[in-house]
C-alpha positions in Angstrom: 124.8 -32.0 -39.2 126.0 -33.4 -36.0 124.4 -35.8 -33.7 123.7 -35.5 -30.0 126.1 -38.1 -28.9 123.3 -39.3 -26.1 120.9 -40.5 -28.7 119.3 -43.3 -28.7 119.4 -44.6 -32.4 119.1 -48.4 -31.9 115.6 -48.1 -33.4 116.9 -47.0 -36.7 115.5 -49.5 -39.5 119.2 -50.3 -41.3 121.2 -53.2 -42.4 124.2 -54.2 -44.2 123.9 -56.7 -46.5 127.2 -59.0 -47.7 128.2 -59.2 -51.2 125.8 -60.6 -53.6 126.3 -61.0 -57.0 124.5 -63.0 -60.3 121.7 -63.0 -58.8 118.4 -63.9 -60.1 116.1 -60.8 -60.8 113.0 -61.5 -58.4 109.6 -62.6 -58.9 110.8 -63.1 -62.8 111.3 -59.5 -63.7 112.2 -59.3 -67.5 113.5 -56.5 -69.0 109.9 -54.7 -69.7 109.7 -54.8 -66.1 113.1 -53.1 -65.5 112.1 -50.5 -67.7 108.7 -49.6 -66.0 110.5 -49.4 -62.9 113.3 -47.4 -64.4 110.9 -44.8 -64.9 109.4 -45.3 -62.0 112.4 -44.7 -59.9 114.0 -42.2 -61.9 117.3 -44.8 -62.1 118.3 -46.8 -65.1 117.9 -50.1 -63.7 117.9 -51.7 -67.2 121.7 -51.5 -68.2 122.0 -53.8 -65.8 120.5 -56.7 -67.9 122.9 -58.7 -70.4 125.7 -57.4 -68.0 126.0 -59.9 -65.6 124.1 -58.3 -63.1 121.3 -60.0 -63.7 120.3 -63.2 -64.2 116.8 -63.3 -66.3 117.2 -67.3 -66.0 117.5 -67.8 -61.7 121.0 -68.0 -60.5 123.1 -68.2 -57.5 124.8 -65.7 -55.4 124.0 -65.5 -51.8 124.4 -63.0 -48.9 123.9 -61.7 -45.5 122.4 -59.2 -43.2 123.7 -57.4 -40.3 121.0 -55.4 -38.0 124.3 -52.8 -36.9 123.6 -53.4 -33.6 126.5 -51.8 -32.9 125.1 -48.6 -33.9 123.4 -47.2 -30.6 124.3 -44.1 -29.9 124.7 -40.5 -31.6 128.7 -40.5 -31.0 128.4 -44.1 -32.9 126.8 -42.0 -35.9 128.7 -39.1 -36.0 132.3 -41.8 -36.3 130.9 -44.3 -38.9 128.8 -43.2 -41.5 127.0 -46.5 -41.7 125.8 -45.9 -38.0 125.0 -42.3 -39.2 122.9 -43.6 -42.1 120.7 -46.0 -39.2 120.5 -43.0 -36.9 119.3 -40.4 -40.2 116.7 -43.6 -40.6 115.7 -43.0 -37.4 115.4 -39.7 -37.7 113.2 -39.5 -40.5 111.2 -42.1 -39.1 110.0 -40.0 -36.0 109.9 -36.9 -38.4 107.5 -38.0 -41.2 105.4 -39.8 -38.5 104.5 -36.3 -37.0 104.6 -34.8 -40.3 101.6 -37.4 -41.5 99.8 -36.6 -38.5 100.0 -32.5 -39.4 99.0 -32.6 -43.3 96.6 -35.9 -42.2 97.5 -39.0 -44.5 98.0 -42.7 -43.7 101.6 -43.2 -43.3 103.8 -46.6 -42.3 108.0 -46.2 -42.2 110.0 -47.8 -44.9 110.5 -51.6 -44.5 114.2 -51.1 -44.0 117.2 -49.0 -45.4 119.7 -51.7 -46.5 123.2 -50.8 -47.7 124.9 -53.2 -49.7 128.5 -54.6 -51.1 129.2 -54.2 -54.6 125.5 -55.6 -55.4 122.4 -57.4 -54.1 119.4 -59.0 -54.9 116.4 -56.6 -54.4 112.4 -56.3 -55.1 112.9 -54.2 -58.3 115.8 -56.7 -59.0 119.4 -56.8 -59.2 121.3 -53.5 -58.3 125.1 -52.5 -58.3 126.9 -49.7 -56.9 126.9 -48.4 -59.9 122.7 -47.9 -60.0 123.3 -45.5 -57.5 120.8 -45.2 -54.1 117.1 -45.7 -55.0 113.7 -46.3 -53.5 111.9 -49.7 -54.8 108.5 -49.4 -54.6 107.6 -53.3 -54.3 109.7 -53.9 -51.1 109.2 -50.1 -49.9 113.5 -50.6 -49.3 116.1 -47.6 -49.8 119.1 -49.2 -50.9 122.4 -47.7 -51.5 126.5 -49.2 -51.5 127.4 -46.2 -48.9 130.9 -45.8 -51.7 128.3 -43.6 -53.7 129.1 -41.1 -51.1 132.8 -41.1 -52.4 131.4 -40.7 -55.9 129.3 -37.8 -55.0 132.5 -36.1 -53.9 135.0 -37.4 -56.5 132.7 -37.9 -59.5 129.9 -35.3 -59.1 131.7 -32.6 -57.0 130.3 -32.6 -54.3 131.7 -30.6 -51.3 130.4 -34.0 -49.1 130.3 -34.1 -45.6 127.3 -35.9 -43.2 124.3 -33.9 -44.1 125.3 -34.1 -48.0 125.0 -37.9 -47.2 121.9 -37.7 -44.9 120.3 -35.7 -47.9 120.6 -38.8 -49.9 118.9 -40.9 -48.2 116.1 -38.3 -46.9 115.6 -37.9 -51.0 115.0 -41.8 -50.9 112.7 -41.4 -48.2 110.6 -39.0 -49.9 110.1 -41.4 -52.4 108.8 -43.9 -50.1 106.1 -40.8 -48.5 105.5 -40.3 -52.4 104.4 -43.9 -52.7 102.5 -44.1 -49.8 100.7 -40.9 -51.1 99.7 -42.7 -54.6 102.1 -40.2 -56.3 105.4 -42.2 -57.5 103.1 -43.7 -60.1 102.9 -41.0 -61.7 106.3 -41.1 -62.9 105.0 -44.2 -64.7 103.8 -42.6 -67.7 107.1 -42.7 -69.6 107.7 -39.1 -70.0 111.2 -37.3 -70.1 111.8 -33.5 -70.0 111.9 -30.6 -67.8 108.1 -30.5 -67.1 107.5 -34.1 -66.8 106.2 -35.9 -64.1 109.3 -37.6 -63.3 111.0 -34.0 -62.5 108.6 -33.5 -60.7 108.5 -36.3 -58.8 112.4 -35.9 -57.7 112.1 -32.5 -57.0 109.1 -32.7 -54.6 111.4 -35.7 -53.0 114.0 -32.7 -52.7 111.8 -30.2 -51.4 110.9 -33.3 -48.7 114.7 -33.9 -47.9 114.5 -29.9 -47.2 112.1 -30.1 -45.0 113.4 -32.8 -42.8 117.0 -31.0 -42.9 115.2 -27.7 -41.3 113.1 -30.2 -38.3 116.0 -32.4 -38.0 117.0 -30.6 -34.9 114.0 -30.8 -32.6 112.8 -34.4 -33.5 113.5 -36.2 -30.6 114.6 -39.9 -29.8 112.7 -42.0 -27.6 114.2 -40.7 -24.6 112.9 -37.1 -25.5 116.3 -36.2 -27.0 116.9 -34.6 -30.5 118.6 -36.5 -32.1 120.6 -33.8 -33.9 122.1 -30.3 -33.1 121.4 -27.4 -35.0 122.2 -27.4 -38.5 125.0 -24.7 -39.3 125.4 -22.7 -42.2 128.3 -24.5 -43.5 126.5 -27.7 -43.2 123.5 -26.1 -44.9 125.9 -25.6 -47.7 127.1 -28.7 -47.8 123.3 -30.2 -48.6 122.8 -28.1 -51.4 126.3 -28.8 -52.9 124.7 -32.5 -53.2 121.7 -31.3 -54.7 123.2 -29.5 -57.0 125.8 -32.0 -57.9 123.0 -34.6 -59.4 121.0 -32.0 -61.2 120.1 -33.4 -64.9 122.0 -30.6 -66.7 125.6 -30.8 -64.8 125.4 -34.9 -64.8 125.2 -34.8 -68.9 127.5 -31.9 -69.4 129.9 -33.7 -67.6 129.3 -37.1 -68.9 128.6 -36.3 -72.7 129.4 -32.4 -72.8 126.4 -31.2 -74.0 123.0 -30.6 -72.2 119.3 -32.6 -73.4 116.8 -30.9 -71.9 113.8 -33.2 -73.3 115.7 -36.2 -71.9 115.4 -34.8 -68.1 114.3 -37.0 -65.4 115.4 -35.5 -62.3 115.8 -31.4 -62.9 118.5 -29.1 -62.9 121.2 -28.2 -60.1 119.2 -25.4 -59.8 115.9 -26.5 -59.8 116.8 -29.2 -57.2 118.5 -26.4 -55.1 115.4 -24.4 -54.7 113.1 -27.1 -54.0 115.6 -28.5 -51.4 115.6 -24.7 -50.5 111.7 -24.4 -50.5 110.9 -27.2 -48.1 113.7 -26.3 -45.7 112.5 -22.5 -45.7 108.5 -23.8 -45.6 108.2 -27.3 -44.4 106.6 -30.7 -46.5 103.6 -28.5 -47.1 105.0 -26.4 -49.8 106.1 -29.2 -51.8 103.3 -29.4 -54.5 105.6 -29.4 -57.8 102.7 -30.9 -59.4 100.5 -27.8 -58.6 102.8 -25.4 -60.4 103.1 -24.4 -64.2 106.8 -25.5 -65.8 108.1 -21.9 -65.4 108.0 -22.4 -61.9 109.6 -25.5 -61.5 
């Protein structure tokens, strides 16, 4: 998905954050709380404790942040795919405000999307690159070390390119419009499987990502212009080749060659295909998954 290059996406919320490692787990998370969130968030956060990730006891480590104010423009995103993930921010941003005002619920942006060397400091704790993008609830901030986009391709097989990585962090978004619904916590309840809550909390934030992907086009910057061209089939593709390459089934086959259904948190490829496929074909307002029976999932 290409931007206009005359868009105006200085108003994106995105940072970049220096390296920051052994850092102190905030507010005195302990490794109960890492779990709860874990589940929460549908990302093991707790291998990172006894790794040196985390330090349960307060530690040091420091960083910085960047605003990217260099990232103005649509040509800016469509050459550096750190201005591309500010101008997606800003994208979604416009996109779920109107989309709050149509299926009438409260809504307030993320507090900022902040991408991140190595690993940072954060309000669910201490994350790596290797934790993978993710939503924390506490400091309503996407984070993500933009390398995961290199994994996606290399590791997970994806076929990549800029809406595969604007997928990713419109999935994260829909996390955030989950928890400013009251739904995320429903992936608190512990439960692994292909009918769980968790499933079906990642699937409606697929179904979400859709939806956004098929708008994308005629949600317009402040000066009135979109700030993305029409998607194209190949592009289209391209999306649900990222879907499909972090669906539940194909991530253990890979990693341990066999498939556990019971220990699903996320779906299949295919299940997180059609959802994807769902909200781009019918918009945000098809994207019950907790309406439907597990056979339709």
């Amino acid at each position: 998905m290409t931007f206009d290059p005359n868009a105006d996406i200085s108003r994106g919320k995105a940072s970049k954050r220096g390296r920051n490692t052994g850092i102190a787990v905030g507010g005195g998370l302990g490794a109960l709380a890492l779990v709860v969130i874990s589940q929460l968030l549908g990302v093991d956060l707790t291998g990172l404790l006894g790794s040196g990730g985390v330090d349960a006891g307060g530690g040091g480590g420091s960083s910085s942040d960047a605003s990217l104010e260099q990232c103005l423009t649509g040509e800016d995103a469509n050459e550096n795919v750190e201005c591309r993930m500010k101008g997606a921010s800003a994208s979604l941003e416009e996109y779920w405000e109107g989309e709050a005002q149509k299926l009438s619920f409260d809504y307030a942006a993320p507090y900022d999307l902040v991408m991140f060397d190595t690993a940072t400091s954060t309000g669910c704790g201490n994350a790596s690159a290797a934790t993978g993008p993710f939503y924390c609830p506490p400091d309503q901030t996407i984070y993500l070390d933009v390398s995961f986009f290199d994994e996606l391709r290399g590791r997970f097989g994806s076929s990549g390119g800029p809406l595969a990585e604007m997928y990713v962090i419109a999935h994260e978004w829909g996390h955030h419009v989950q928890n400013e619904l009251g739904i995320l916590e429903r992936a608190q309840d512990g439960q692994t499987g292909p009918a769980s809550n968790s499933v079906r909390v990642e699937l409606q934030a697929d179904c979400f990502a859709g939806a956004w992907a098929a708008n994308a086009s005629s949600v317009p910057d402040v000066n009135g212009v979109p700030f993305l061209r029409p998607i194209s089939e190949a592009q289209y593709r391209d999306a649900l080749s990222a879907a499909a390459a972090v669906g539940d089934d194909r991530i253990q086959q890979a990693a341990q060659g066999q498939v556990n259904p019971h220990t699903f948190t996320h779906g299949t490829s295919a299940q997180r295909v059609d959802w994807f496929r769902t909200g781009f074909e019918e918009g945000a307002g098809a994207c019950d998954t907790f309406s439907v029976s597990a056979g339709q999932l």
